[in-house]
C-alpha positions as CSV (number, residue, x, y, z in Angstrom):
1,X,32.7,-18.2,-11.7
2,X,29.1,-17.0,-10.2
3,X,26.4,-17.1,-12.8
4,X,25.7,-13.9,-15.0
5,X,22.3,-14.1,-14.6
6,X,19.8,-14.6,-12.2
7,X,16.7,-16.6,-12.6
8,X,13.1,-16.9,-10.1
9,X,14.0,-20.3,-8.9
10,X,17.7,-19.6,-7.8
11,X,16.4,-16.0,-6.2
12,X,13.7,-17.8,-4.6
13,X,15.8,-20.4,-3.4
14,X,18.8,-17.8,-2.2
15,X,15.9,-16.0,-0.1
16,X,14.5,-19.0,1.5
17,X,18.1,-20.1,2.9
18,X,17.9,-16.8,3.9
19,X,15.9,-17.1,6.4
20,X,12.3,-15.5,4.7
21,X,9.4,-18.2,4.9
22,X,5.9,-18.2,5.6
23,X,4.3,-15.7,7.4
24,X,7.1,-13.7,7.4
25,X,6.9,-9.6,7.6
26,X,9.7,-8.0,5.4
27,X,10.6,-4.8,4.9
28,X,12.4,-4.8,1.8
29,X,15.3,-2.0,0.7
30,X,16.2,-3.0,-3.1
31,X,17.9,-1.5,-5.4
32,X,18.3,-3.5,-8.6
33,X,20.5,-0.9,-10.8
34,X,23.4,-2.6,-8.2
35,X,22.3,-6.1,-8.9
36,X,23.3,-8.5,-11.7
37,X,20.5,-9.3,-14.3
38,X,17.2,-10.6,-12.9
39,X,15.1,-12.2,-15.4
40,X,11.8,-10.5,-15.0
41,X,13.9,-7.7,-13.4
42,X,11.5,-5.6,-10.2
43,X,8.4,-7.7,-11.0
44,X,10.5,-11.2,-10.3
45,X,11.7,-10.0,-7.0
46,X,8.1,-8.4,-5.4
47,X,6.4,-11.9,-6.9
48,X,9.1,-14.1,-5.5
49,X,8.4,-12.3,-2.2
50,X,5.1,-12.6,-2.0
51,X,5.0,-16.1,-3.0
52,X,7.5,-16.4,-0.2
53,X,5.4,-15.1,2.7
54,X,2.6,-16.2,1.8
55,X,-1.2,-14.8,2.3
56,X,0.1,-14.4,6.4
57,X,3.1,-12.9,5.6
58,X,3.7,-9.0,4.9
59,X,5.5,-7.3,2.5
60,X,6.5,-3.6,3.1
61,X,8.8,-1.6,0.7
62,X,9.4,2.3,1.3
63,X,7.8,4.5,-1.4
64,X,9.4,7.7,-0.2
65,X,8.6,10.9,-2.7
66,X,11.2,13.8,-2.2
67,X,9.6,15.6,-5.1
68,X,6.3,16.4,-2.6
69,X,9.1,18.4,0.2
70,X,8.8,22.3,0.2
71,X,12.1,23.4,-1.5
72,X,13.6,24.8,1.9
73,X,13.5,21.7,3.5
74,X,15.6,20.3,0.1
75,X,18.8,23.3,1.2
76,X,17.8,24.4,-2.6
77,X,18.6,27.9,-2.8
78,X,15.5,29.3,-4.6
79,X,15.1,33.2,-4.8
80,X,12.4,34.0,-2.5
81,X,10.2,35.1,-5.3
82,X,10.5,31.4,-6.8
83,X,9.7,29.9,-3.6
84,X,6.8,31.1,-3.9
85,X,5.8,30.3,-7.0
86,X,6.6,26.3,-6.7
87,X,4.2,26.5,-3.1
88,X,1.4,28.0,-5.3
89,X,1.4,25.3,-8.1
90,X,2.9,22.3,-6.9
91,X,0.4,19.3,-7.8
92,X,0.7,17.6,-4.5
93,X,1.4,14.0,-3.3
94,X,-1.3,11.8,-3.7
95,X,-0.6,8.6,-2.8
96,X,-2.5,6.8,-5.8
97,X,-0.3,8.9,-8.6
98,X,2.8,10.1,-7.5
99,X,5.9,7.5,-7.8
100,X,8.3,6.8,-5.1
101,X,11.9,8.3,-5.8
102,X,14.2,6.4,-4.3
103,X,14.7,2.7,-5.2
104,X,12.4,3.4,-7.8
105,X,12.4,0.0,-9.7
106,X,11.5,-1.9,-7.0
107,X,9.4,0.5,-5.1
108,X,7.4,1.1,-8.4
109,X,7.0,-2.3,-9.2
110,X,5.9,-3.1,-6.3
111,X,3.3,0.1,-6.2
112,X,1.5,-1.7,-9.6
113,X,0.4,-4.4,-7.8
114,X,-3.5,-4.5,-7.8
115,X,-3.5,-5.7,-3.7
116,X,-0.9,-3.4,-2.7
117,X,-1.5,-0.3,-0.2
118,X,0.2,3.2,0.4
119,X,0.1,5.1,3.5
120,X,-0.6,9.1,3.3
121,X,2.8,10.1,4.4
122,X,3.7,13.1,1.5
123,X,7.4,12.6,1.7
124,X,7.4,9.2,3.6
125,X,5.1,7.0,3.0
126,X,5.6,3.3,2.5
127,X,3.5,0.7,0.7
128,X,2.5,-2.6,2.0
129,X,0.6,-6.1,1.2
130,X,-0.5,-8.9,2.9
131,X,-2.3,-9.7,6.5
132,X,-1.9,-6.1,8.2
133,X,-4.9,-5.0,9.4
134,X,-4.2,-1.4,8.7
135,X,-6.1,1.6,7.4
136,X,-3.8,4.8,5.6
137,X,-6.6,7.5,6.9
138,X,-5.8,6.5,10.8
139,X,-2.2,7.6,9.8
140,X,-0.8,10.8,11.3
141,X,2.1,12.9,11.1
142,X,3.0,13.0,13.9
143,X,5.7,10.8,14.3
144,X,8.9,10.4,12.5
145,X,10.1,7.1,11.3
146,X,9.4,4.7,13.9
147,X,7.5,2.1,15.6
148,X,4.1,3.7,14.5
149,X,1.6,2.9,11.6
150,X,2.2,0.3,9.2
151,X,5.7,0.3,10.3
152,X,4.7,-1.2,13.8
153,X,5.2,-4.9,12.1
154,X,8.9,-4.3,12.1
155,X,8.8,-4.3,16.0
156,X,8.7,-8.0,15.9
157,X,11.6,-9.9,17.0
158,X,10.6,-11.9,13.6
159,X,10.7,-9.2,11.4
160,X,13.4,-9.0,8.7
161,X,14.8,-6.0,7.4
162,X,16.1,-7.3,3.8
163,X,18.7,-5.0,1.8
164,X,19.7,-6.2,-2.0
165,X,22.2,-4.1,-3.3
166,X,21.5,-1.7,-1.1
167,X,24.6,0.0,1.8
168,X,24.1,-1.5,5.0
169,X,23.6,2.4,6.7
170,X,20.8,3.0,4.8
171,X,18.7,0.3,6.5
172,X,15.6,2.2,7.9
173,X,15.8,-0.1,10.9
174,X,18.4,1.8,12.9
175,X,16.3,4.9,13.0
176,X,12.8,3.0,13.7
177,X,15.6,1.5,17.1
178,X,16.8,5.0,17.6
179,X,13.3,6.4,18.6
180,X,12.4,3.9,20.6
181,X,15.1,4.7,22.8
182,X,15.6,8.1,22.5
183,X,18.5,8.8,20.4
184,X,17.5,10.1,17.1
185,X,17.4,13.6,16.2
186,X,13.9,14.3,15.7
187,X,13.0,18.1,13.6
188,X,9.8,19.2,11.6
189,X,10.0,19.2,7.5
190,X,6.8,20.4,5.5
191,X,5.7,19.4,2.2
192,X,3.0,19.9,-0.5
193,X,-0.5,17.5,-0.4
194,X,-3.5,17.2,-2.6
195,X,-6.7,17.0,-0.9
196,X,-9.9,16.8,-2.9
197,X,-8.0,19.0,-6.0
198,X,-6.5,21.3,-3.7
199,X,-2.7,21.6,-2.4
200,X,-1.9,22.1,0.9
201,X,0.9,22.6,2.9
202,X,1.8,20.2,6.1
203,X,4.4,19.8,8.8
204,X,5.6,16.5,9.6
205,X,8.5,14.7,12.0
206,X,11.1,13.3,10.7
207,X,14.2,12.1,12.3
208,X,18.1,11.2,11.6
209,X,21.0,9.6,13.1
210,X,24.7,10.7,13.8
211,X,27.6,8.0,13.2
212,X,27.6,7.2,16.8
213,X,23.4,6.8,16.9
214,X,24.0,4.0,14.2
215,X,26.3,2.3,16.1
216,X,24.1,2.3,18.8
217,X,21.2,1.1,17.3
218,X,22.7,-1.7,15.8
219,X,23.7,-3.0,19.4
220,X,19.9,-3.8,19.2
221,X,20.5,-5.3,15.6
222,X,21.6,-8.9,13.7
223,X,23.0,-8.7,10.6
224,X,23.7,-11.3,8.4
225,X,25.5,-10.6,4.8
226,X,25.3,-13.2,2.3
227,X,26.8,-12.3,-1.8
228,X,24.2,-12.8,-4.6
229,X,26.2,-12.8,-7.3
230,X,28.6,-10.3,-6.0
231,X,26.1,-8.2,-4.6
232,X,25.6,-7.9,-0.7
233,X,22.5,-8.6,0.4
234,X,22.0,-7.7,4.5
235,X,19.2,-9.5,6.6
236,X,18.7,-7.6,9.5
237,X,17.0,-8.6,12.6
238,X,16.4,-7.4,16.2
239,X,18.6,-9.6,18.3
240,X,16.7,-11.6,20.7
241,X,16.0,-10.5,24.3
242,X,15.5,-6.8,22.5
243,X,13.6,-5.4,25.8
244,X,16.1,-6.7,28.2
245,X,19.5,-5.0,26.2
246,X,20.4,-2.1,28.1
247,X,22.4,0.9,26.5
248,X,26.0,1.3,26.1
């Protein structure tokens, strides 16, 4: 019977058999409501990784805010007249208040760390520590999820895409393969951002992929499962060669 519980040695042990050492750049994709107890639940698992990688190593975890999107781009179906209303007194995202939404205990977590950065994205942004030489006012909105930015690091052949407790398909790595090639759906969303205590609205790429995009990508993809304590974790990796893989 696996153990109930799970402790900073055997998690940092389980991720080093994994494959994460040193130096490593990791985009990490957790969601810890699916996982057994962790003692020291989010802040065990962002500290365990950055002990991992190391000070040339980078961590990068998605800090995606939903709450910042214009209310048509969310298919809510608002009377006109209350459109309006939320435009004209939404706060705004601001990168340095406004949490992430989605994976929130890790994301957030990870967001109270005193060395950590955030990029300017209002809907996308992602959050990031370590080695990259990056600066969040170079960012621009004109790309969708790819290749670009902060997420550039995941373009190398070393880079691991980790999932804990998270599904397989909702890996961000697909789509960052899918624009590279030129089989995502790419379309314009707009959301709300504070500038200097005003709110503004902005336009912004995004992109998405169809079942048959997915299975295309991940011809470009490893992935390895392993069970941590009954939850699937996924590493996922560009398979090598990457350049040279031509398209089914």
């Amino acid at each position: 019977m696996p153990e109930k519980i799970i402790t900073k040695a055997r998690l940092e042990a389980f991720l080093k058999n994994l494959g994460i050492r040193q130096g490593s750049t990791v985009l990490l994709q957790a969601d810890l409501k699916a996982m057994p107890p962790l003692v020291g639940h989010a802040t065990t698992l962002i500290e365990t990784l950055i002990s991992i990688i190391g000070p040339r190593g980078t961590l990068i975890v998605p800090s995606f805010t939903y709450e910042a999107l214009d209310p048509a781009c969310q298919k809510q179906t608002y009377p006109y007249p209350l459109w309006q209303t939320i435009r004209f007194n939404h706060p705004g995202f601001s990168s340095r208040t406004m949490p992430a939404d989605i994976w929130q205990d890790a994301a957030n977590a990870f967001l109270l760390h005193t060395r950590v950065k955030r990029t300017e994205h209002p809907v996308y942004s992602v959050a990031w520590i370590g080695a990259l030489p990056y600066k969040p006012a170079l960012e621009t909105l004109d790309y969708p999820l790819s290749f670009s930015h902060v997420l550039s690091e995941m373009e190398s052949p070393q880079a691991i895409n980790l999932l804990i407790g998270v599904d397989v398909h909702q890996s961000i790595y697909p789509l960052l393969i899918a624009h590279e090639h030129g089989f995502d759906t790419v379309f314009i969303q707009s959301a709300f951002v504070r500038r200097v205590r005003k709110t503004f609205e902005e336009s912004f790429l995004m992109n998405s992929l169809d079942h048959q995009g997915w299975d295309e990508a991940c011809n470009f993809l490893d992935i390895t499962t392993r069970d941590l304590n009954g939850v699937p974790v996924y590493k996922i990796m560009q398979k090598p060669g990457l350049e040279n893989l031509q398209m089914t």
